[in-house]
N, C-alpha and C positions, 0 to 999 in steps of 0.2 A: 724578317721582322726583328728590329731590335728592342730589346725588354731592358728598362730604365729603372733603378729603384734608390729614391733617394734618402738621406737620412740627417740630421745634423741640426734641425729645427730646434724651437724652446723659444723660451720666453728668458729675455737681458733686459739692463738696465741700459737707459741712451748711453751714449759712449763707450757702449758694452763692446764686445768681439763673439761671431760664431763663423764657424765654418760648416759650410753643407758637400755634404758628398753625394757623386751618382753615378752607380754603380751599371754599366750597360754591357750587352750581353756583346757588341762586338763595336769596331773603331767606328767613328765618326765624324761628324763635325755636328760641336756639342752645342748648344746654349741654354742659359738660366731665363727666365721669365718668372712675373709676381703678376696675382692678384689681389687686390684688396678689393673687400667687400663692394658691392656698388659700382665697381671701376673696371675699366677693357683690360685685359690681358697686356703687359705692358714688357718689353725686352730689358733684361738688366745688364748681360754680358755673354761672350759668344766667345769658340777656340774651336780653330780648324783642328783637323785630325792628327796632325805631325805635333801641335801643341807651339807653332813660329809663328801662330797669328792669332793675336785677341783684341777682341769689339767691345765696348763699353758704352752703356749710357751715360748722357752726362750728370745725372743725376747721380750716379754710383763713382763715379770716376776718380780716382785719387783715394778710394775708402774700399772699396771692391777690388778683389782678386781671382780671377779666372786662371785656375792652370789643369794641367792632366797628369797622370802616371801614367799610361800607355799598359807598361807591362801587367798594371793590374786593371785595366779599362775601366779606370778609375780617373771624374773630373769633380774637381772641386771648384767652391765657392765662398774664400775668404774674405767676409765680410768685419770690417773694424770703424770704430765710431758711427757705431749704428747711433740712426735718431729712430723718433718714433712713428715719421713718416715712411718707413721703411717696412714695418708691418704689412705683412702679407702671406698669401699662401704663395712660396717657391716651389716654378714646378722646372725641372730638369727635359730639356729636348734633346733631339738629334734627328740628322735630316740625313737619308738615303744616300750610300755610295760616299766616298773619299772625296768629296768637295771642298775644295778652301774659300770658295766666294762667300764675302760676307753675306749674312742673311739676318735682318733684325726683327719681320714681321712673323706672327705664330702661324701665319698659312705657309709661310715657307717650310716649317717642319714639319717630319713625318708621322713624328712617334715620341710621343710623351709620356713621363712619369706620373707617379697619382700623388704627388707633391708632398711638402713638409710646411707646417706654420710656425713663420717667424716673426714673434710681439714683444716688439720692444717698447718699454714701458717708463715713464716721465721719472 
């Protein structure tokens, strides 16, 4: 059982920066996922276990930052020139066992955090 707990949320201004961290009880292969009210659980960015391979939305791409610390099993979510469609509740995953194959859909993961809210505001 890996236990996730992440932190970093708040409320910025568009063009704002936050970073979200998530903190799991052992290595993985991690990813970030958002929901906004009304809408499907949607994939924003993903890092195998070693931290040599990250997955992006294209929506997030070039603005979003997925990396790890390892020694503190610790992955972040450097987000910069947030807009406001970017609002959401972020929840932090991670899927069973040392895998490096990408995985973008939330049934692929095993084990989720109880998320942070990020509202970015006009």
């Amino acid at each position: 059982q890996v236990q996730l707990v992440e932190s970093g949320g708040g409320l910025v201004q568009a063009g704002g920066s936050l970073r979200l961290s998530c903190v799991a009880s052992e290595r993985a292969f991690m990813g970030w996922f958002r929901q906004a009210p009304g809408k499907e659980r949607e994939f924003v960015a993903a890092i195998n276990w070693s931290g040599g391979s990250t997955y992006y939305a294209d929506s997030v791409k070039g603005r979003f930052t997925i990396s790890r610390e390892n020694a503190k099993n610790t992955v972040y979510l450097q987000m910069n020139s947030l807009k406001p469609e970017d609002t959401a509740g972020y929840y932090c995953a991670a899927v069973r066992g040392l895998t490096s194959r990408a995985r973008y859909s939330p049934d692929e993961y095993d084990y989720w955090g109880q998320g942070t809210q990020v509202t970015v505001s006009t």
